[in-house]
N, C-alpha and C positions, 0 to 999 in steps of 0.2 A: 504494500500500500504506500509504504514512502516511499519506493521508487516512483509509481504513480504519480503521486504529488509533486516528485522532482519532475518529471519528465512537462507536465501542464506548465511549473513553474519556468522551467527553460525556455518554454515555446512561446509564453509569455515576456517574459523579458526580451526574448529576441523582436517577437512580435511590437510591443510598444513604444519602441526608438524609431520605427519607421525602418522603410525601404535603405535609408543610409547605413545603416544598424548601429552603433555606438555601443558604449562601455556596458552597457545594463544596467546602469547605477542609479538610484533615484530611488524614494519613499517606498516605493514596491519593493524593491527590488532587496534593500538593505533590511526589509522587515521579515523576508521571506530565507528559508531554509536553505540551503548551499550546499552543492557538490561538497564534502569534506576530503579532499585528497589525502589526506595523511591516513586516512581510516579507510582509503578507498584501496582495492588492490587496482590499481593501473596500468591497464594493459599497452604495448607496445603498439606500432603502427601495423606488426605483422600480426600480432594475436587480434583485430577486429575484423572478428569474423563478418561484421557490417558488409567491410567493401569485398568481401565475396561474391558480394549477392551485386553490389556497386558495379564492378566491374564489367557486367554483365552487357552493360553500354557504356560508360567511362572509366576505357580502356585504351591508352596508349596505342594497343595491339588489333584495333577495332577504327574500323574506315567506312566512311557513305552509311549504307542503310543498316548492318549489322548495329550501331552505334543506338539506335532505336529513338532518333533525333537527340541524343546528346551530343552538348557542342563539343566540339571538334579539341579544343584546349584544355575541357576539363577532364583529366585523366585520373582516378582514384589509384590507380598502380602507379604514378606518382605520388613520394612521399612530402617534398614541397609544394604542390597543389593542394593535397588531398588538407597536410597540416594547413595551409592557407585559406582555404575553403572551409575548414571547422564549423567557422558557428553559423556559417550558411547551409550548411548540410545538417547540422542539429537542427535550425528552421524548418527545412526543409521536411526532414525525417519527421518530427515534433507534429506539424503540420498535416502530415497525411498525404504530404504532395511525393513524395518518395521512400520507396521505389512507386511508379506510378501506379494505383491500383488496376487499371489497364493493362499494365504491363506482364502481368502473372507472378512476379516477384513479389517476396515480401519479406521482414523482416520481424523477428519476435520479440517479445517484450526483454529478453535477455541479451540479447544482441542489441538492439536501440539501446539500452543501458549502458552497455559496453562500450560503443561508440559518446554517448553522451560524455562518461569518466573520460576516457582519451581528450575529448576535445575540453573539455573544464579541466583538465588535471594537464594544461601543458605538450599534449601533443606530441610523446615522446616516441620519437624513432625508436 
């Protein structure tokens, strides 16, 4: 259930800076519960299981229509995109806008979690 509540939380914080997206910081945001990274086990860029299911259109390795209209630069098998792309992909995931439900992909409540700690805890290679 607290993950739960993180996961709304996140998608809200990203959500109410606007399209620009900004720090998160603000009366919400400061009243509200926080990834604890020290408490959290923190997986690497190769343990989220996430961009398994990611790759499946941004991929590097993936051209024209295989790509499933993913643009063309964002590649999740890169590690400097993927870390650069973070809290737009927590958005994203958060949201329900990815992986597309269209798409047949999906990602589980423990995987989305997983992905979340990565991107709140630093991004570590």
């Amino acid at each position: 259930m607290q993950r739960l509540a993180l996961l709304v939380l996140v998608a809200f914080s990203l959500i109410l800076p606007g399209c620009g997206g900004g720090d998160g910081e603000g009366s919400e945001a400061s009243e509200a519960p926080q990834i604890d990274c020290e408490k959290e086990t923190v997986p690497t860029f190769a343990e989220v299981r996430a961009f398994d299911v990611c790759t499946n259109c941004h991929s590097s390795e993936k051209e024209g229509l295989e790509r499933n209209g993913a643009p063309p630069n964002l590649n999740f098998d890169v590690y400097e995109i993927a870390a650069d792309t973070a809290p737009r992909m927590v958005n994203q995931v958060s949201m329900g806008n990815m992986p597309p439900p269209s798409s047949g992909f999906s990602l589980t409540a423990e995987v989305k979690d997983e992905l979340f700690v990565w991107a709140e805890c630093g991004t570590p290679e």
